[in-house]
Phi, psi and omega in degrees: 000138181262152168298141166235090195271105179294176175204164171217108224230090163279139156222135188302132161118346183278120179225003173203191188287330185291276200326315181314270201315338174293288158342271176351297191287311190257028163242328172299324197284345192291148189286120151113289249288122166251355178202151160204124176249133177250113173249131192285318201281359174285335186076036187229157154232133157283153178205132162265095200240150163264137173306128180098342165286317220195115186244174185297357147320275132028278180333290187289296193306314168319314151326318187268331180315291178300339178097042180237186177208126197281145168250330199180152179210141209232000000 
């Protein structure tokens, strides 16, 4: 059975639907990764991952990769 974990990840930098979809594209991309909602105007992501695939590193670097900046997770 697989685990399913959640994580909610604020991030800084984000102003538009292009920014959403980046977010969006480089966190779907990650091994593990089974959802991801980007609320722009909350400045967050939620993300559903399976447990033990995937850490919070992981997370951030995609995150900073892409060209944002992670503040927190929760």
């Amino acid at each position: 059975m697989i685990m399913l974990k959640r994580a909610k990840i604020k991030i800084d930098g984000m102003s538009c639907q292009h920014c959403v979809k980046t977010v969006t594209d480089a966190v779907s991309d990650l091994d593990g990764v089974s959802q991801v909602k980007v609320n722009l105007k909350k400045g967050e992501a939620k993300i559903k991952f399976e447990k033990g695939r995937l850490d919070l590193e992981q997370l951030k670097t995609a995150i900073v990769t892409a060209g944002f900046e992670f503040v927190w997770f929760k």
